[in-house]
C-alpha positions in Angstrom: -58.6 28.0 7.7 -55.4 26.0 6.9 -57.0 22.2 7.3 -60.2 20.3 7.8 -62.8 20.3 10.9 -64.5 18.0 12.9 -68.5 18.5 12.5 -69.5 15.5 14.9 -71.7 16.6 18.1 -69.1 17.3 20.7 -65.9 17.4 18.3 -63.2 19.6 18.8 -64.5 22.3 16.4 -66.3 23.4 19.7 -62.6 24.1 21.9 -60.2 25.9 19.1 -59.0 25.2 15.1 -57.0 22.3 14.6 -54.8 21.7 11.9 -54.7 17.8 10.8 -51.1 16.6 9.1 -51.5 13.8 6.3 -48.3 11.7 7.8 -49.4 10.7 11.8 -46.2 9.6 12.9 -45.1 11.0 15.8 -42.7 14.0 15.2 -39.0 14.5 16.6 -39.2 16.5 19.7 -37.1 20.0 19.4 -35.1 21.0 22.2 -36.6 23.6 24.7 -34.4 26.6 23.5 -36.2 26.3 20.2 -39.9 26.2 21.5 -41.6 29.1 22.3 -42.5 30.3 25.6 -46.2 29.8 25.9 -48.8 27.5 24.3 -51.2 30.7 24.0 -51.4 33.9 22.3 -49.0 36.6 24.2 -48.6 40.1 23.2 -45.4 40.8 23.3 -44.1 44.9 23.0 -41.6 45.4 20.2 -38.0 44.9 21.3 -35.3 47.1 21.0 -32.0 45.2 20.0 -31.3 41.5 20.6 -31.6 40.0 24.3 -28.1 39.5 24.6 -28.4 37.5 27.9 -30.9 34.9 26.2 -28.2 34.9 23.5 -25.2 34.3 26.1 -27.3 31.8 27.3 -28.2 29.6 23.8 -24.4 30.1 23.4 -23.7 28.5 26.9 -25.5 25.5 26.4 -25.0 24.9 22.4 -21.1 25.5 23.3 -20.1 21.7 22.1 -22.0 22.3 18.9 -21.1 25.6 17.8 -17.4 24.9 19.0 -16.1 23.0 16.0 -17.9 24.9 13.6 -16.3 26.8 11.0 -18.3 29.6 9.2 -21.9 30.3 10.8 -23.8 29.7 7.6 -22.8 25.9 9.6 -24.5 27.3 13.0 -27.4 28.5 10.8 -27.9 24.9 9.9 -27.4 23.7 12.8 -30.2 26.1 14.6 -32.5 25.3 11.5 -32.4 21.2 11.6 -33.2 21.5 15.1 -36.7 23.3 14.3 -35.9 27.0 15.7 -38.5 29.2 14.1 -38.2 33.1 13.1 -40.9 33.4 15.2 -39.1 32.1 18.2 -36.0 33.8 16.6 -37.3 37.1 16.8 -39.3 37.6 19.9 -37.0 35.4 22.4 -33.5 36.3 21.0 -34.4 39.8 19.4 -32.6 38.7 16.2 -34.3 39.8 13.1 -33.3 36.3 11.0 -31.8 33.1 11.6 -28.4 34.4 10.0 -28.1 37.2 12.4 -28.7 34.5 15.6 -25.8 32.9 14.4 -23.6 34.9 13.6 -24.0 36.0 17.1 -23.7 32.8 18.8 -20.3 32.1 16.2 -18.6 35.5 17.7 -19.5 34.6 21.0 -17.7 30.5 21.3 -14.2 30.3 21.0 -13.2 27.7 18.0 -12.6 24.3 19.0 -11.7 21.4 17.1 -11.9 18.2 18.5 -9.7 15.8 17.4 -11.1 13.0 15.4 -11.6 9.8 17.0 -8.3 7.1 16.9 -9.0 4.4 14.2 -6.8 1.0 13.8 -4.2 1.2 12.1 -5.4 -0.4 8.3 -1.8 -0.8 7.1 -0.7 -2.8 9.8 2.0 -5.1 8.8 1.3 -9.2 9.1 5.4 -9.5 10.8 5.5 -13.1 10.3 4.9 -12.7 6.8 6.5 -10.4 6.0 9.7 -11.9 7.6 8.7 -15.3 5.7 8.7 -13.9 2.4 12.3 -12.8 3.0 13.1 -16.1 3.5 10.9 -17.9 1.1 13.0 -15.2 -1.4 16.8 -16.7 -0.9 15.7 -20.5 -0.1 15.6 -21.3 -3.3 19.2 -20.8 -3.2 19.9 -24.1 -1.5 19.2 -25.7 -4.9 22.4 -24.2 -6.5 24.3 -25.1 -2.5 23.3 -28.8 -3.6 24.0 -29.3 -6.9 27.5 -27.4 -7.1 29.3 -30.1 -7.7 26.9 -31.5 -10.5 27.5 -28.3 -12.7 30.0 -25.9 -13.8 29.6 -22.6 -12.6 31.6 -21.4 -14.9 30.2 -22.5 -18.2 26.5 -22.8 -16.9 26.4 -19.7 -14.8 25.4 -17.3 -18.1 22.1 -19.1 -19.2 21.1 -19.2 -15.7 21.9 -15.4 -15.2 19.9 -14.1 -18.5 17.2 -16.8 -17.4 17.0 -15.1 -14.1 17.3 -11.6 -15.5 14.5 -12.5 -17.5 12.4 -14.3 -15.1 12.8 -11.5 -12.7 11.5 -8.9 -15.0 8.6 -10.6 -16.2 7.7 -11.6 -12.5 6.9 -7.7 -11.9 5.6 -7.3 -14.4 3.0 -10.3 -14.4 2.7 -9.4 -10.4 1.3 -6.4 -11.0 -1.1 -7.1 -13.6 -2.3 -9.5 -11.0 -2.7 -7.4 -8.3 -4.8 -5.0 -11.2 -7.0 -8.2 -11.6 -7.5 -8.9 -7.9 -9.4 -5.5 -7.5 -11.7 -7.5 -9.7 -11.9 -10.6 -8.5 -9.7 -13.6 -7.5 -11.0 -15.9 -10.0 -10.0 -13.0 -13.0 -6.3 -12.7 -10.9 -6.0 -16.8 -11.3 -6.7 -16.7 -15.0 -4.1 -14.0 -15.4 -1.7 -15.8 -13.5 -2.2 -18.9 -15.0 -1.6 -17.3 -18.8 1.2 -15.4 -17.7 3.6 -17.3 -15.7 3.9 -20.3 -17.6 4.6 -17.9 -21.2 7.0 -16.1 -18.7 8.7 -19.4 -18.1 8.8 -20.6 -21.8 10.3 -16.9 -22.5 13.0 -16.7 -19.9 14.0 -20.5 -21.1 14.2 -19.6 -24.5 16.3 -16.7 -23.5 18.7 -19.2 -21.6 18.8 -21.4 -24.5 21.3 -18.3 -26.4 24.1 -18.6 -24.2 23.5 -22.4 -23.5 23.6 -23.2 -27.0 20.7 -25.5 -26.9 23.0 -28.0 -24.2 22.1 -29.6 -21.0 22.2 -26.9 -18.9 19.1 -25.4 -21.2 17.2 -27.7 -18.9 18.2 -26.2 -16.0 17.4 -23.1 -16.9 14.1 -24.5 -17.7 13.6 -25.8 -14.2 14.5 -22.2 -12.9 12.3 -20.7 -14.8 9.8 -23.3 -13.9 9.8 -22.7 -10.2 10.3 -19.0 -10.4 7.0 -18.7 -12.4 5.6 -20.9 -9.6 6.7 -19.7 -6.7 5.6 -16.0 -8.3 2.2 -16.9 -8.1 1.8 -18.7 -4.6 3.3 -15.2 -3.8 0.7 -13.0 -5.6 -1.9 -15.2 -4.6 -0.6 -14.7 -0.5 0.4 -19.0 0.2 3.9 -18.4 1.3 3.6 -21.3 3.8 2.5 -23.6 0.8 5.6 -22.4 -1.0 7.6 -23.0 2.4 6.2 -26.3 2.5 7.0 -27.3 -0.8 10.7 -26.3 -0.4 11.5 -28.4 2.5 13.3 -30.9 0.6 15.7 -28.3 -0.2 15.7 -27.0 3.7 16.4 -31.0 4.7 18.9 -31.5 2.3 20.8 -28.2 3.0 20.7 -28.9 6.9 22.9 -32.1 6.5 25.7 -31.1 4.2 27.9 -29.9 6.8 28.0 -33.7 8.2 26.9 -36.1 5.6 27.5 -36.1 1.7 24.1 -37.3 0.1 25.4 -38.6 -3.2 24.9 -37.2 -6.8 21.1 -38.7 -6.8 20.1 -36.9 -3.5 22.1 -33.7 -4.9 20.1 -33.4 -8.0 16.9 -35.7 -6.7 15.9 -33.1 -3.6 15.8 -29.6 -5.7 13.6 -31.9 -8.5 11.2 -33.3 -6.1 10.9 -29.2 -4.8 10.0 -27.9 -8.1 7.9 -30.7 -8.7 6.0 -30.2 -4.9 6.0 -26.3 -6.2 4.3 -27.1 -9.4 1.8 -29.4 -7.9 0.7 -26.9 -4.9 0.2 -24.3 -7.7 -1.9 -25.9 -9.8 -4.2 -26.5 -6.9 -4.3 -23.2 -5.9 -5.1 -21.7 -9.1 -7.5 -24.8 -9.4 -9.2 -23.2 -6.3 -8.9 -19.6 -7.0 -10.5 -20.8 -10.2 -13.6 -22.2 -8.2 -14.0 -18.3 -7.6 -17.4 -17.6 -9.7 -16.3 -14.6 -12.5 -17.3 -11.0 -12.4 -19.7 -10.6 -14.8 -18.8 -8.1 -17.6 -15.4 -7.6 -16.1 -12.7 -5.7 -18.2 -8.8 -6.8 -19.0 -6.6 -4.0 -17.6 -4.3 -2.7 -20.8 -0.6 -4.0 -20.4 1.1 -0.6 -20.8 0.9 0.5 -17.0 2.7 -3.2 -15.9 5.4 -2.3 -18.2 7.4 -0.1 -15.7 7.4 -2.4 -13.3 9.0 -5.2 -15.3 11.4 -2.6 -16.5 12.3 -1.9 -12.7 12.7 -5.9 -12.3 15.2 -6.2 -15.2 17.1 -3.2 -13.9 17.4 -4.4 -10.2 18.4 -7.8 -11.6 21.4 -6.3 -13.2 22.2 -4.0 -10.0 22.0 -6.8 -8.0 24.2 -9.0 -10.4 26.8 -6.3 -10.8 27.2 -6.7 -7.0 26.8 -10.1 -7.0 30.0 -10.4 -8.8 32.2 -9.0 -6.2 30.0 -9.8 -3.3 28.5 -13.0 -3.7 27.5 -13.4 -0.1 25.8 -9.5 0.0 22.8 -10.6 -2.3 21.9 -12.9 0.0 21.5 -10.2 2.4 20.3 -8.3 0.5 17.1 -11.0 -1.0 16.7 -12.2 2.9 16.4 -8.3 3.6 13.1 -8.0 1.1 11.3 -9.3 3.9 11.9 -6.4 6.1 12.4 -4.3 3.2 8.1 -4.7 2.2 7.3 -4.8 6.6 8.9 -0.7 6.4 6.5 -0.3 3.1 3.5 -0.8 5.5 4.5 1.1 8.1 5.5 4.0 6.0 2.3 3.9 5.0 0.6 3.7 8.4 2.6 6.5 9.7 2.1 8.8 7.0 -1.3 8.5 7.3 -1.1 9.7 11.4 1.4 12.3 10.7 -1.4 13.4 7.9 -4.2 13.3 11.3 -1.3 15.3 13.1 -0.3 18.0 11.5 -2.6 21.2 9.8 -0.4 22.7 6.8 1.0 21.0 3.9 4.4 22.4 4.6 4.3 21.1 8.5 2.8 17.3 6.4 6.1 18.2 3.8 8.2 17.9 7.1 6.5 15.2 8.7 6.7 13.3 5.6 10.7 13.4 4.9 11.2 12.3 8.4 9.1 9.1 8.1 11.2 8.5 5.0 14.1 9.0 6.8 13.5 6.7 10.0 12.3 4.0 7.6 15.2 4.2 5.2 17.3 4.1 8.5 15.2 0.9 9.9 16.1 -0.6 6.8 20.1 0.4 6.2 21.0 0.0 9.6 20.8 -3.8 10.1 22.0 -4.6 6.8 25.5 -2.4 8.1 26.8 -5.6 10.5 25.5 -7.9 7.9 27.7 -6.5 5.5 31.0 -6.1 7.9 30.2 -10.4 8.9 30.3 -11.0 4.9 33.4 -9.2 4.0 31.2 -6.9 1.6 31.8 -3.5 1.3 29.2 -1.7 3.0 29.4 1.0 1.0 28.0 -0.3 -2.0 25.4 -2.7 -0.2 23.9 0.2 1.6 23.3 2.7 -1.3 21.8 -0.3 -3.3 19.7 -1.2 -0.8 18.8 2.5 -0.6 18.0 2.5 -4.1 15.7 -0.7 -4.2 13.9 0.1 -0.9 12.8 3.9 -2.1 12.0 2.2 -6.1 9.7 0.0 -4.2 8.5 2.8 -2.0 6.9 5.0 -5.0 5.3 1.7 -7.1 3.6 0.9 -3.7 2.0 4.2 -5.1 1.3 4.0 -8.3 4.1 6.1 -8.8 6.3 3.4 -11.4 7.8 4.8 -14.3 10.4 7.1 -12.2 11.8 4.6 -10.8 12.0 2.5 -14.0 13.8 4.9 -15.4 15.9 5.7 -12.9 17.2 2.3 -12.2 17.6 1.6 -15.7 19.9 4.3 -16.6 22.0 3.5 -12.9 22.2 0.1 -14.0 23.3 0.8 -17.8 25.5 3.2 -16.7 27.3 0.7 -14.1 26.8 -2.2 -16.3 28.5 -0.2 -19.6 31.2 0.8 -17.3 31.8 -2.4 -15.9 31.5 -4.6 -19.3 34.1 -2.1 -21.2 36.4 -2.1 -18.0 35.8 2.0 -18.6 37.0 4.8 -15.4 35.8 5.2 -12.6 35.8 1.0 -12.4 35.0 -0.9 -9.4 33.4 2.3 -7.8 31.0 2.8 -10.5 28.1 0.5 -9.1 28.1 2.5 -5.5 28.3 6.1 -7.5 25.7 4.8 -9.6 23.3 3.6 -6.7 24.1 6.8 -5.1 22.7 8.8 -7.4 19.7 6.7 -7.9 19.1 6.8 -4.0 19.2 10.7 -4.2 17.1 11.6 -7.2 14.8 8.2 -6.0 14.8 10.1 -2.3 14.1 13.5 -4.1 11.0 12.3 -6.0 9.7 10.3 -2.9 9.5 14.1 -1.0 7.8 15.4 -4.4 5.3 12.9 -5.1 4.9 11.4 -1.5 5.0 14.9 0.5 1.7 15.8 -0.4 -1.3 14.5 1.4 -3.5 13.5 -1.2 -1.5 10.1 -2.3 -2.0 9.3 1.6 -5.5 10.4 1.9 
């Protein structure tokens, strides 16, 4: 006897043995192949060999199931969750265990492996923004357009360079420590932010004030830096219109040059009342972000890891200024093409992840991956080609720094930042030693210098990128 009886007059005790279960609820109803054949006690003669028909047939109909399995110890567990029992095991199918039934129905389904249902595309790019932050990027040019004639570029132009250069680098830096702190929360990002950018700005004037000799144009530099810390946050903290807004004294005043000379106080008037517009509309968005409650307990990312990206911003600042000395109006091309530049980021990302769904091998993903890196690389030089022809820049040297910049950006998006740190930085000391002591090769030694980058950049994009775990 395996469970209680009934005694009451007239109970079941009096029709057969019933065994009560402790938990009532209604159980899960196995399929028919896994039930036996009669409710009642059959003798059944000893069988010689398994019933290969009944077999065929379980096969048959458990054909989607078994299909995309890929050992039988997963049919076994399959059989077993949906209740079949030796007994049924044995005297219907003639096996002697549960592993011998499925090793059988394994051998007799051909393999079959579904593939895995589409999913939306989570590295989508946002177009319009992308494009917007390419133009938010070289706006704040107009500022210089309008007060040319208030300064002289001659004179001023160094404390505004090593201001930039300086701004620049701790701007990537300070961005990525950020973007560490958003994983956290966006109230932790804010306080960052709000401790970093202004020191940033205090450091990048201080550097200006060398070359300045403490003058007038110290002040300038001081308003550069100013903005650029500003307009480095809005940016982190994703409210590119805001900044667009802000700068549309400088888009007004720009758009009526070519037909109406505003006067000294308009010149110098309109790019102050868009730094000051920029200052106000970040403090109110770190004033909200700071409405954020904190993360308890949360934890201050060391400073070490942001260090190669700030090393990567002082070395494009220098590429980009060795090139901007020959070919002023290619850096502009070049900042307005950072907009596309980050849009091809995404959808590198987004097709490596379906060539990663497409292919089976890592050698067929190794091939898959160099020719994503090549189309994007292509969507990216190929425009910038006629843009360099209608400037009168050699498109030689635009191209290969562009190459450069767009695969340096390609492996931070990955974690992947002290390559190209150090990569850059020893393309631009080597163009910028060459160029400062007038040393051979000469003017070719910027687009020899972004070659190689772009190669050994290219080369440890396939290493670190052609494997699918960084895209898994």
């Amino acid at each position: 006897m395996s469970g209680p009886m009934s005694l009451e007059p007239g109970g079941v005790e009096h029709e057969t043995l019933t065994i009560r279960l402790a938990d009532r609820r209604r159980p899960r109803r196995r399929p028919g192949w896994a039930l036996a054949d009669d409710t009642t006690l059959t003798i059944r003669l000893p069988r010689q060999g398994p019933d290969e028909a009944a077999v065929s047939e379980l096969a048959a109909e458990l054909a989607d199931r078994i299909g995309p399995a890929v050992h039988p110890y997963e049919v076994a567990a399959f059989l077993e969750a949906e209740g079949l029992s030796a007994a049924v095991i044995k005297e219907r199918y003639g096996h002697p265990n549960l592993f011998s039934l499925a090793a059988a129905l394994y051998e007799r389904v051909p393999r079959t492996f579904p593939e895995p249902p589409s999913q939306p595309d989570v590295w989508r790019p946002d177009t319009v923004r992308c494009l917007l932050r390419g133009v938010l990027f070289a706006l704040p040019g107009l500022a210089y357009l309008l007060t040319a004639p208030l300064w002289n570029p001659g004179g001023h132009a160094p404390a505004l360079i090593v201001a930039g250069l300086v701004s620049w680098a701790w701007g990537q830096a300070l961005g990525h420590r950020a973007h560490l702190r958003m994983a956290t929360g966006r109230h932790e990002a804010a306080r960052t932010l709000l401790t970093g950018a202004p020191l940033g700005a205090v450091v990048a004037t201080a550097a200006a004030a060398l070359p300045a000799g403490g003058g007038p144009v110290t002040l300038v530099a001081a308003a550069q830096s100013a903005y650029l810390a500003a307009a480095g946050v809005l940016l982190v903290l994703a409210r590119e219109r805001l900044l667009l807004a802000a700068l549309s004294p400088l888009i007004a005043g720009a758009a009526v040059l070519p037909w109406w000379e505003p006067g000294p106080l308009l010149r110098a008037g309109l790019p102050a009342l868009a730094l000051t517009a920029t200052l106000a509309v970040t403090g109110r968005v770190l004033w909200t972000a700071f409405a954020v409650d904190a993360v308890p307990g949360a934890t201050r990312p060391r400073l070490l890891p942001s260090l190669p990206y700030g090393l990567f911003g002082l070395a494009a600042g220098v590429l980009v200024l060795l090139e901007g000395r020959e070919e002023p109006y290619a850096v502009i091309v070049l900042t307005v093409s950072m907009g596309p530049a980050e849009w091809l980021l995404y959808r590198y990302r987004g097709l490596s992840v379906a060539a990663l769904r497409a292919v089976a091998t890592p050698a067929g993903f190794l091939l898959r991956s160099a020719g994503v890196l090549g189309l994007c690389l292509l969507a990216y030089l190929l425009p910038l080609l006629p843009a360099a022809l209608l400037t009168g820049a050699d498109p030689a040297a635009l191209l290969l720094l562009a190459a450069a910049l767009w695969t340096a950006l390609l492996l931070q998006a990955f974690g992947a930042a002290w390559p190209p740190a150090l990569i850059c930085l020893a393309a631009a000391g080597t163009a910028g030693t060459i160029t400062l002591l007038r040393l051979p090769p000469g003017d070719p030694a910027l687009p020899l210098s972004c070659a190689a980058a772009a190669l050994c950049l290219s080369a440890c994009a396939l290493r670190v990128l052609g494997r699918p775990a960084p895209h898994a």
